[in-house]
C-alpha positions as CSV (number, residue, x, y, z in Angstrom):
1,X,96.9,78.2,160.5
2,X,100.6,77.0,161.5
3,X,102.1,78.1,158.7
4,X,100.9,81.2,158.8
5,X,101.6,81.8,162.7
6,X,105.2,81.0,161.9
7,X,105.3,83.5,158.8
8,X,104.3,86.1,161.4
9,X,106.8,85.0,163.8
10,X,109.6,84.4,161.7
11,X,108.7,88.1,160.0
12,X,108.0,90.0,163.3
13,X,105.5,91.9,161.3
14,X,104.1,93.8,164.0
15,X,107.3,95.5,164.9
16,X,108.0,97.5,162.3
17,X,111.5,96.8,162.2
18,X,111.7,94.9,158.6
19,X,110.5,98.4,157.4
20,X,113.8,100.2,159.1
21,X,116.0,97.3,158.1
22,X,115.3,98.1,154.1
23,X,117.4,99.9,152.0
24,X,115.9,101.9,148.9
25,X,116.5,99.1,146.3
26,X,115.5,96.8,148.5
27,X,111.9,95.3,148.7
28,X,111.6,92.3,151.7
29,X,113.0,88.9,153.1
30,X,112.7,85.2,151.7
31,X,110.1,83.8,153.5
32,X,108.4,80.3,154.3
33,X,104.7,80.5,153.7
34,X,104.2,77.2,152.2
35,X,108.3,76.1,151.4
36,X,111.4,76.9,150.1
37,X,112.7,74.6,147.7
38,X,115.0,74.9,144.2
39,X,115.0,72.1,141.9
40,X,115.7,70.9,138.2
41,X,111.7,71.1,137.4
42,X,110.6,74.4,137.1
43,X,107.1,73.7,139.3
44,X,108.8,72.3,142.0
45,X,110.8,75.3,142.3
46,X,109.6,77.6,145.3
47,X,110.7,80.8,146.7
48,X,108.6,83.5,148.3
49,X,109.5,86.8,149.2
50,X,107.6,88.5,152.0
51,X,107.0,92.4,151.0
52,X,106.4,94.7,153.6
53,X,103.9,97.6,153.7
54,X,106.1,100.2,152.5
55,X,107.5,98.6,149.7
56,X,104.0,97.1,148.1
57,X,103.8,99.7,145.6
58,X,107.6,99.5,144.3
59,X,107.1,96.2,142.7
60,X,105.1,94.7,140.1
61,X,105.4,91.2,138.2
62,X,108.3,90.4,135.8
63,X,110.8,92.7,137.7
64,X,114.3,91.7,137.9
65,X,115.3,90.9,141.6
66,X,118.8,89.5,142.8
67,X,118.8,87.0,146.4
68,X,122.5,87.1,147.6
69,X,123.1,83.6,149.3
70,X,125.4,85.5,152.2
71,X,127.1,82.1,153.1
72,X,128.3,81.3,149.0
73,X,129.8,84.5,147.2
74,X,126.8,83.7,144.7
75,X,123.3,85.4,144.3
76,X,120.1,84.2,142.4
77,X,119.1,86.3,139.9
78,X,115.0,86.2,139.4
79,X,112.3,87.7,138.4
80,X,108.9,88.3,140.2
81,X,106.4,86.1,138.8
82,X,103.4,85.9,140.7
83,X,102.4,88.5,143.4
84,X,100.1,87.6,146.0
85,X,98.2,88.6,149.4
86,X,97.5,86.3,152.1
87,X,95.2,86.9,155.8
88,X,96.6,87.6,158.7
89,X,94.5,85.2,160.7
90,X,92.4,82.3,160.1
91,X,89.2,84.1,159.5
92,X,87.6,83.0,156.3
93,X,87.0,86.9,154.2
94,X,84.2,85.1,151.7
95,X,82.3,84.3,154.8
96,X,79.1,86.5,155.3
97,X,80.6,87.3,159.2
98,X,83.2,89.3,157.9
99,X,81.7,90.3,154.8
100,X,78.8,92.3,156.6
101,X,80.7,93.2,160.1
102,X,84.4,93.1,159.7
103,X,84.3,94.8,156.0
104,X,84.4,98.6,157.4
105,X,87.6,97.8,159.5
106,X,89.3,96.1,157.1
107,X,92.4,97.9,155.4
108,X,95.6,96.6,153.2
109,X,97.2,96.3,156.5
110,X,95.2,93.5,157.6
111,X,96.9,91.3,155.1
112,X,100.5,90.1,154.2
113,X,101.5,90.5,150.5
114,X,104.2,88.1,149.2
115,X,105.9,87.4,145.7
116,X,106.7,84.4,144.2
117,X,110.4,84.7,142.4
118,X,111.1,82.3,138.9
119,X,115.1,81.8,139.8
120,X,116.3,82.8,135.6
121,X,120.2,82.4,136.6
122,X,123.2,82.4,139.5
123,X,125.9,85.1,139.5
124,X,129.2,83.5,140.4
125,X,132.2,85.0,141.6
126,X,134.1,84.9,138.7
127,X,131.3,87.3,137.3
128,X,129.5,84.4,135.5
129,X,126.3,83.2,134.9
130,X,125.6,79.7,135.9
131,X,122.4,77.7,136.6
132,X,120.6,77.8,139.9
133,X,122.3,75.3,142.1
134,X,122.3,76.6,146.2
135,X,119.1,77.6,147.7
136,X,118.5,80.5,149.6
137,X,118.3,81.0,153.9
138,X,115.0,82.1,154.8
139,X,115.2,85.9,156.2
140,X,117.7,87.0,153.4
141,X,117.1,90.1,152.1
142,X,115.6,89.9,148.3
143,X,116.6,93.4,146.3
144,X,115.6,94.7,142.7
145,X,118.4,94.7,140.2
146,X,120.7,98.2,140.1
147,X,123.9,97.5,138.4
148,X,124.4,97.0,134.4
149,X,126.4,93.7,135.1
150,X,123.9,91.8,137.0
151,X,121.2,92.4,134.1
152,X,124.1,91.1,131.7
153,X,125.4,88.5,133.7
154,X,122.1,87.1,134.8
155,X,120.7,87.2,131.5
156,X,123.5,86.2,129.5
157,X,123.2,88.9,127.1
158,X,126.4,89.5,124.7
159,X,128.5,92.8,125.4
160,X,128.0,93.6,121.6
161,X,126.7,93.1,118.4
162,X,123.9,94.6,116.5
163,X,121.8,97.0,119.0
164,X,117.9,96.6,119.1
165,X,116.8,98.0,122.2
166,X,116.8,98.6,126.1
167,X,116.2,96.0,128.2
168,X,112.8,96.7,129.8
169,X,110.0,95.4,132.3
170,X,106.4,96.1,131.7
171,X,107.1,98.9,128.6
172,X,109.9,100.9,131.0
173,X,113.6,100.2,130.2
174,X,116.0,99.0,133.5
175,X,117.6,101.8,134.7
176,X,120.8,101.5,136.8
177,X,121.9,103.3,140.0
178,X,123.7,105.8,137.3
179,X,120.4,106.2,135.5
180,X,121.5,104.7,132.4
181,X,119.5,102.1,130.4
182,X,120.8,98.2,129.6
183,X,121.6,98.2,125.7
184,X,120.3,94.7,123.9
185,X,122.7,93.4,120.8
186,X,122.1,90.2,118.9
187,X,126.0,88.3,118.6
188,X,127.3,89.4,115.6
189,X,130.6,88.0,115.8
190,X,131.6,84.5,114.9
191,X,134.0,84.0,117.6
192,X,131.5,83.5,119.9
193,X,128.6,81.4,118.6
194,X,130.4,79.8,115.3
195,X,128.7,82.0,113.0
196,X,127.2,85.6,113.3
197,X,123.4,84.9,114.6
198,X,122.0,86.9,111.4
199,X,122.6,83.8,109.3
200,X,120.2,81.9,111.1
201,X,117.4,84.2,110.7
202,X,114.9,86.6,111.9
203,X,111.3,87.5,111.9
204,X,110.0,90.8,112.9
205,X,106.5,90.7,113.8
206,X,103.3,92.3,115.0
207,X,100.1,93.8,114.2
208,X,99.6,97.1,112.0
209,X,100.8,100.3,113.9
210,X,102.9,98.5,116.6
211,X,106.2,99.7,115.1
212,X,107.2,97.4,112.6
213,X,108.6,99.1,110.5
214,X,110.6,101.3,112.7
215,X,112.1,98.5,114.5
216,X,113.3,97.2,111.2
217,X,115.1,100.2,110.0
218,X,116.9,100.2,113.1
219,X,117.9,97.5,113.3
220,X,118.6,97.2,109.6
221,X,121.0,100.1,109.9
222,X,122.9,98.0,112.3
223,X,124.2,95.4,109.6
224,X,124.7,98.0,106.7
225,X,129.1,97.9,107.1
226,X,129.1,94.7,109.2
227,X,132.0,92.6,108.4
228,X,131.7,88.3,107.6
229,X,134.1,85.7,106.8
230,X,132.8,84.1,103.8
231,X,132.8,80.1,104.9
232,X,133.3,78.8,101.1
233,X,135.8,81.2,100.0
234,X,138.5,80.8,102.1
235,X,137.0,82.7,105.1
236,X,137.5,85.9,102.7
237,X,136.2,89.3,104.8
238,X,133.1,90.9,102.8
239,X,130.5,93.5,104.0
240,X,126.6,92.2,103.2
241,X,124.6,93.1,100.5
242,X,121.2,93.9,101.8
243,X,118.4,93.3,99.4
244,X,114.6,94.6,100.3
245,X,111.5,93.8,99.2
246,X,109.6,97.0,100.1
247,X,105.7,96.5,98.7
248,X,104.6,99.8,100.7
249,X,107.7,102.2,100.1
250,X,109.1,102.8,102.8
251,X,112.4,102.1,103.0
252,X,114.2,104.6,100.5
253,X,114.2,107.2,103.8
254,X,117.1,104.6,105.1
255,X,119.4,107.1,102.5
256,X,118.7,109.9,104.7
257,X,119.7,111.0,108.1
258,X,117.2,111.8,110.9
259,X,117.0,116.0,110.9
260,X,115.6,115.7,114.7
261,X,118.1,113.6,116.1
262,X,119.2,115.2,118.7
263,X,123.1,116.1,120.3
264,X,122.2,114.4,122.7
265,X,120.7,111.3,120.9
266,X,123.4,111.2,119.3
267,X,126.1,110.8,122.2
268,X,123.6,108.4,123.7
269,X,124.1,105.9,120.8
270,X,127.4,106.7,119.8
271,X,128.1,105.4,124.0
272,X,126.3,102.2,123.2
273,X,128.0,101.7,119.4
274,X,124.8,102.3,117.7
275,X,124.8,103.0,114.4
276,X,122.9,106.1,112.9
277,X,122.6,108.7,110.0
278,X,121.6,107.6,106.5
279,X,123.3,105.5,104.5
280,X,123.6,107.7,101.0
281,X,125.1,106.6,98.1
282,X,125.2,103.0,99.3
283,X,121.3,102.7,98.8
284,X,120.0,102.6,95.7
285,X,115.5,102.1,94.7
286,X,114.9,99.7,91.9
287,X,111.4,100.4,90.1
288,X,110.4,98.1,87.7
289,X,108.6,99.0,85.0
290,X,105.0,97.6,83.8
291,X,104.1,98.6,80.4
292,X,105.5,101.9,81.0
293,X,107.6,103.7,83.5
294,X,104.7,104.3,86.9
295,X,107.0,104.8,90.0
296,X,107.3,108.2,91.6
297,X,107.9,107.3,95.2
298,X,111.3,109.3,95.7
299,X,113.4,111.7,94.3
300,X,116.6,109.1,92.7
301,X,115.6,105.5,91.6
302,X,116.6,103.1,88.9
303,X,114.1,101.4,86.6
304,X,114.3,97.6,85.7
305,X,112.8,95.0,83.7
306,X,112.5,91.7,83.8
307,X,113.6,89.9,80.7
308,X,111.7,86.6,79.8
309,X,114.9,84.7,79.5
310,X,114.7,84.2,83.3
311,X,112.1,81.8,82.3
312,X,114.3,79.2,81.2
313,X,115.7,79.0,85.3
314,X,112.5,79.7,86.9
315,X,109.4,78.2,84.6
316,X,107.2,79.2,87.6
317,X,107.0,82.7,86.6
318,X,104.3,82.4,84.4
319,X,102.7,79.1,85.7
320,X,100.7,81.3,88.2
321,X,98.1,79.6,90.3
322,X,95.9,77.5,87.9
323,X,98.4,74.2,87.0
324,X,98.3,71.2,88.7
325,X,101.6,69.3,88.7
326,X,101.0,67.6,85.5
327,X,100.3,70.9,83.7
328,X,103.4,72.2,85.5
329,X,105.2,69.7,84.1
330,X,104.7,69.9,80.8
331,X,105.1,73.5,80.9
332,X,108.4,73.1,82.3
333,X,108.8,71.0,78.8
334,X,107.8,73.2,76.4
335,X,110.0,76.2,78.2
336,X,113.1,73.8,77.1
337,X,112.4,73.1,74.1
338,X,111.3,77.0,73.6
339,X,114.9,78.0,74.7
340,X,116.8,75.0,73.4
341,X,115.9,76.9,69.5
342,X,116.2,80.6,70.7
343,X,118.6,81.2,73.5
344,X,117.7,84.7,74.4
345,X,114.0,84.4,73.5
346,X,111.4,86.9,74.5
347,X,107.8,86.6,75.7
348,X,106.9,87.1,72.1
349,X,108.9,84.6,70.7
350,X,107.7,82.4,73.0
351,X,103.8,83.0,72.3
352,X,104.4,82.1,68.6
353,X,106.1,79.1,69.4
354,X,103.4,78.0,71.8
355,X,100.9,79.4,68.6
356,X,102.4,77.4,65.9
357,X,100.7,74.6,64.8
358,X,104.0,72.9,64.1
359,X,104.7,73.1,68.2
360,X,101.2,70.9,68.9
361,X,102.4,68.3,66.0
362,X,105.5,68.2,67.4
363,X,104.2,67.0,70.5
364,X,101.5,64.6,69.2
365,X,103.8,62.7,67.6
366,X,106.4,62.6,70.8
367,X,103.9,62.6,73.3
368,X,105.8,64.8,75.4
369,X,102.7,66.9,76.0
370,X,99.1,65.6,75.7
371,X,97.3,67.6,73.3
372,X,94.9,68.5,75.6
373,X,97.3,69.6,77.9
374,X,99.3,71.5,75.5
375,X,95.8,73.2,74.5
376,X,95.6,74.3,78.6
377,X,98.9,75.9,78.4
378,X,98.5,77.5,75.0
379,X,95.7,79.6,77.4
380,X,97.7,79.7,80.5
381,X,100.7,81.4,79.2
382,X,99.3,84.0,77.0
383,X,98.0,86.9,79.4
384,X,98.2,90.7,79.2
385,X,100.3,90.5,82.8
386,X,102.9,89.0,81.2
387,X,102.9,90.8,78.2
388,X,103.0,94.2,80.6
389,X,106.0,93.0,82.4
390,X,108.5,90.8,80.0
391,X,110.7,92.5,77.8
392,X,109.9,95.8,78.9
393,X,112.6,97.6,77.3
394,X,116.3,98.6,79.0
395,X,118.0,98.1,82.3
396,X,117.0,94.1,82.1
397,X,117.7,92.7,86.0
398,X,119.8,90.3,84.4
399,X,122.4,92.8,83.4
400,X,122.2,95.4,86.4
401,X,123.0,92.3,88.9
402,X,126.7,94.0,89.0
403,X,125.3,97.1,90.4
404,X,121.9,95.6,92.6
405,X,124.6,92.7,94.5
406,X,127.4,94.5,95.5
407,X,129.5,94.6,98.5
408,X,128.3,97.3,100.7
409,X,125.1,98.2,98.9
410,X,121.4,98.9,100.0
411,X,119.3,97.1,96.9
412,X,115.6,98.3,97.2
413,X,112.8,96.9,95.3
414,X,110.2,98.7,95.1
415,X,106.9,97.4,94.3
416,X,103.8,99.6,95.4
417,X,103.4,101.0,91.7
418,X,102.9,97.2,90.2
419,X,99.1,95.6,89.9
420,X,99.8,92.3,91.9
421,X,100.2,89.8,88.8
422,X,103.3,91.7,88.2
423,X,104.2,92.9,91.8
424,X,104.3,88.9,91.9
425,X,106.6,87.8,89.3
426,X,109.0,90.6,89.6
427,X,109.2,89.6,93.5
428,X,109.7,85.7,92.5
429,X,112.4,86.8,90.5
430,X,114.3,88.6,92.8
431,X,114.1,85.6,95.5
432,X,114.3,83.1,93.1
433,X,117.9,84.2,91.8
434,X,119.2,84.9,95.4
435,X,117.8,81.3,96.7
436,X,119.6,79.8,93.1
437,X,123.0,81.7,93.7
438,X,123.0,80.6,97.2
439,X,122.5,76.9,96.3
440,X,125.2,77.1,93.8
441,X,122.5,75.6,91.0
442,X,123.0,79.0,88.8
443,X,125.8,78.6,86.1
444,X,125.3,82.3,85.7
445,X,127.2,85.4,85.5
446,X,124.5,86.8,88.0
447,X,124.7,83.4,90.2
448,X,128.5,83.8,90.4
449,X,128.1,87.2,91.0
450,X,125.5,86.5,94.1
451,X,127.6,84.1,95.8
452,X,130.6,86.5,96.2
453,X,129.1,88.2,99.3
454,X,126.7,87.9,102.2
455,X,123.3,88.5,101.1
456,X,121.0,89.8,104.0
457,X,117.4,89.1,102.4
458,X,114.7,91.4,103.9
459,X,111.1,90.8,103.4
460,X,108.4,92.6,103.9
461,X,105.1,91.0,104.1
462,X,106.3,87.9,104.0
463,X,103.1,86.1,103.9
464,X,102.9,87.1,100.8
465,X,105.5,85.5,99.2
466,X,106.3,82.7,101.5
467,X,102.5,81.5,102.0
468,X,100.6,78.4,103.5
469,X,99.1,78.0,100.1
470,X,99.2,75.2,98.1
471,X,99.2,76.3,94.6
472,X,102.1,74.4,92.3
473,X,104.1,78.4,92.5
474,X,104.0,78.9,95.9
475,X,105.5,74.8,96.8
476,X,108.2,75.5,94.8
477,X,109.2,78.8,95.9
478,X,108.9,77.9,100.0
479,X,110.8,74.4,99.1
480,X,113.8,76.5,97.6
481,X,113.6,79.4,100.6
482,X,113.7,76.1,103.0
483,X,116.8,74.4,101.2
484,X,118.4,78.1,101.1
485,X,117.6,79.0,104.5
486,X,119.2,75.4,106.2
487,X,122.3,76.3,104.7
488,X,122.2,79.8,105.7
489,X,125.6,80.0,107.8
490,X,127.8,77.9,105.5
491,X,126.2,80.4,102.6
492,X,125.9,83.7,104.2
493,X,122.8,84.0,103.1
494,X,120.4,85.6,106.3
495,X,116.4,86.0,105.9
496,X,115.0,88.4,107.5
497,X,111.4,88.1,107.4
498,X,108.3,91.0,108.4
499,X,104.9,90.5,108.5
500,X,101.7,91.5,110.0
501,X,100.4,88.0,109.7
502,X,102.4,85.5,111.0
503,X,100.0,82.5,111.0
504,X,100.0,83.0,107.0
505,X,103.4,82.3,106.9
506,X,104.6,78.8,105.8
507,X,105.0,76.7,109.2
508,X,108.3,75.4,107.9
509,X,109.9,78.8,106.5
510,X,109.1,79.9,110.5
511,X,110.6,76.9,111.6
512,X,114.3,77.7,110.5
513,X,114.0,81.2,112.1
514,X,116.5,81.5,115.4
515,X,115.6,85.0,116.2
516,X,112.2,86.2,116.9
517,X,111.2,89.8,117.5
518,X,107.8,90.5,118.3
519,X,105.8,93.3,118.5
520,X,102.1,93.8,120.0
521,X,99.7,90.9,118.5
522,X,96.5,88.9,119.3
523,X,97.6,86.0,121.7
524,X,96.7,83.1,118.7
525,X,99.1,85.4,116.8
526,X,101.6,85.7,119.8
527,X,101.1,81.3,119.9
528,X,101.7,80.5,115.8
529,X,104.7,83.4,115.8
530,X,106.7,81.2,118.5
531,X,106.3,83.4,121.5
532,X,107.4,81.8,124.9
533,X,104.4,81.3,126.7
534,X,104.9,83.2,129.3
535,X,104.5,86.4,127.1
536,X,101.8,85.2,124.7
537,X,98.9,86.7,127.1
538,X,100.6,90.2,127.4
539,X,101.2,90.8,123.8
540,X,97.9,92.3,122.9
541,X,98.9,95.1,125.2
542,X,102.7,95.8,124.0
543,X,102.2,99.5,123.0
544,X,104.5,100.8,120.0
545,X,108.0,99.8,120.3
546,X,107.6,97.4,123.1
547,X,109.0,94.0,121.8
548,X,109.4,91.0,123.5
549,X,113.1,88.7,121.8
550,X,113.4,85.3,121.6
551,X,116.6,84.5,120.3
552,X,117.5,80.9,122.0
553,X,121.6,81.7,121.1
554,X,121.6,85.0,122.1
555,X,120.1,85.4,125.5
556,X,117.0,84.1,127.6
557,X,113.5,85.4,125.5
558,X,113.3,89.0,127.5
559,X,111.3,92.3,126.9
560,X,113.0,95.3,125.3
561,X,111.9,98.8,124.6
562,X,113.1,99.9,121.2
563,X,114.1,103.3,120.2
564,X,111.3,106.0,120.4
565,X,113.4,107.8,117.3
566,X,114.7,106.2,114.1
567,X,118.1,106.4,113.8
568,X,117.6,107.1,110.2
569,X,114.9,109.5,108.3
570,X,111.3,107.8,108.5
């Protein structure tokens, strides 16, 4: 009952002077309703904001409030985190008394609403942000955030980069006193961090129809001319190659510009250095072909195959899901000795090896291979998928890899048009040459190639490829991705990973991801995908484009609302 007396007296509610006192951006006075109290441990931390009557509906929780101190040329920057009414008076309003006689009198007035600021960041003079470290008088006047600096400054968030949104509170971007909206770019500069932040990563996630895919273009179209020093080559200046894997075709539109972007779309991102308009020439849609030539997704592609000399690097092509680590093993075995006779063997060659009865003597009287074993394999190996997909005539990957990882290029795989035994292999393929090259354990002409530039890796379904499963395939794939991945910076080798199912993908393949962008998704989702806590709860309402970014060496884990338009066709 003390406590709130004082509140009352300190506030002079009953005048009505706060009200006058308040400017338009500004929404009450520090107050003492319990205590006032920073300090190193978040829960001890304590400041409350009384909100008079006339400001109740201009707030709501997660704005961005700044608390000048008045006698240090600092201010807190905050946000609102809890919001919160209290009585006037001591009278207890569960108590049948005022339930069944005081209830018709009662109106918002009769109560006092207060809100409970989380202190994110101080504002120095020097135009710097700096960790909480003076506490604020009681009485002084709490206002929302207007200016583009203080969102900056009191976030941390770099002055450029690679643009992915508006900062935003509950779905609506920050808008300043000149009515503009607070651009969000992940550090792309090594100057500032050591490396450029897209070497260490990125998953874009969220459920089905939450924008996905329109986020990724976007922000794709950002990288597409970027420049990098290349760490193991002298520090060399090359523009990325970006490679996708594009199972639902949708990412050939990146060629084209947007016909209904408007003038004045236009001048808004050119202001903010966005990037927009298609990339032509510089993308090119690789089809590859199973049995016979089946893609007709766009107008201009190329068709591939996938010669069964890539074998000899990667016998997990055709061990599929069915071989323990023994059988893997020994198939491993009988690949060298396959290629060790016929350097540039085919899948046919290979079956009548495996056939010949001279193969299985061979190996009984070596005992490289059990019999039994070998008798396992013989079965294994021979299937109609493979036959479908090896060999399948010109254009072999292995001899378009001077056109598909170039400097400056857009590489699209395509892979809608394959059943999923080949859709599988041709995939593997792709990542497992990038992941080789990258790890400098290709003696190739393609491995060489690769390892020339920075290779921006884009993934779509991820969970596919880079799976919780167990199976002898799927091990060694995530165990090369890992090793690849952990050296991304000194390699220049950046992931970016999408997926509708997060908790599918491999815990430690998520675990070497810096930056997370995530979309609407169940809060288990929200949990496994590595949203802050504070957000997990409101991610099952994120409508489209709302994203919340966690980016640990970029800024402080912060809403943004992306682009209602794609700066490219989609």
């Amino acid at each position: 009952m003390a406590d709130q007396v004082e509140l009352e007296r300190t506030l002079k509610i009953g005048s009505g002077a706060e009200a006058l006192t308040l400017a338009p951006d500004e929404i009450g006075r520090i107050c003492i309703a319990e205590e006032l109290s920073i300090a190193t441990e978040e829960k001890k931390t304590h400041i409350e904001v009384y909100i008079p009557e006339e400001k109740r509906n201009d707030l709501a929780l997660g704005d961005y409030v700044v608390i000048p101190l008045g006698y240090k040329d600092y201010k807190i920057f905050a946000s609102v985190e809890q919001l919160c009414y209290r009585k006037r008076d001591a009278l207890d309003d569960m108590s049948e008394v005022h339930v069944f006689v005081g209830a018709d009198r009662l109106g918002e007035d009769d109560y006092i609403e207060t809100a409970i600021l989380n202190p994110i960041s101080m504002i120095g003079p020097e135009h710097q942000a700096l960790e909480v470290r003076y506490i604020p008088k009681p009485n002084t006047i709490v206002r929302k955030v207007t200016g583009e600096d203080e969102v900056k400054i009191g976030l941390d968030l770099p002055d450029s980069g690679l643009f992915l949104g508006y900062v935003a509170v509950n779905g609506e971007p920050i808008q300043t006193r000149q009515k503009q909206y607070v651009p969000y770019y992940l550090i792309n500069d090594e100057k500032k961090t050591g490396d450029p932040l897209i070497f260490t990563h990125v998953l874009i996630a969220g459920m089905s129809g939450r924008g996905k895919t329109h986020v990724a273009k976007n922000f794709l179209r950002q990288i597409v001319g970027s420049v990098y020093p290349m760490e193991r080559r002298g520090g060399e200046q090359r523009k990325p190659c970006i490679v996708i894997i594009d199972p639902e075709n949708e990412y050939w539109k990146m060629r084209e510009d947007n016909p209904y972007l408007s003038k004045e779309d236009q001048e808004m991102l050119f202001g903010h250095g966005v990037q927009f308009g298609g990339v032509k020439d510089k993308l090119t849609v690789y089809a590859a072909v199973e049995g016979e030539p089946r893609y007709t997704g766009c107008p201009k592609y190329t068709n591939f195959t996938i010669p069964f000399a890539l074998v000899r690097d990667f016998p997990y092509l055709i061990a599929g899901g069915e071989l323990d680590e023994n059988q893997y093993a020994s198939l491993e075995q009988l690949v060298r000795d396959f290629f060790y006779q016929n350097e540039h063997g085919t899948y046919r060659e290979f079956l009548e090896f495996v056939d010949n009865p001279n193969t299985l003597e061979m190996y009984k009287q070596n005992g490289r291979i059990h019999p039994a074993t070998f008798q396992a394999l013989q079965r294994r190996v021979d299937r109609p998928q493979f036959q479908r997909i090896f060999d399948q005539g010109a254009n072999p990957l292995t001899q378009l890899y001077n056109d598909i990882f170039a400097e400056d290029v857009v590489s699209v795989f395509a892979t809608k048009h394959l059943s999923p035994d080949a859709e599988r292999i041709v995939v593997l393929a792709i990542l497992s040459m990038i992941a080789d090259a990258k790890l400098k354990s290709a003696p190739t002409d393609w491995g060489r190639r690769i390892e020339k530039f920075p290779i921006v890796l884009v993934v779509d379904e991820a969970h596919r490829y880079f799976t919780k499963d167990q199976t002898q395939q799927d091990r060694i794939i995530v165990e090369k991705f890992i090793k690849a991945a952990k050296q991304g910076r000194k390699h220049r080798l950046a992931l970016v990973l999408i997926t509708q199912s997060p908790q599918d993908v491999n815990e430690t393949v998520l675990a070497q991801i810096s930056t997370r962008i995530l979309l609407g998704m169940e809060r288990e989702m929200a949990e496994l995908a590595g949203a802050p806590p504070r957000y997990q709860k409101v991610l099952p309402y994120f409508e489209r484009g709302r994203m919340v970014v966690h980016a640990p060496d970029n800024s402080k884990p912060l809403e943004l609302k992306g682009l209602d338009f794609c700066v490219v066709m989609h």
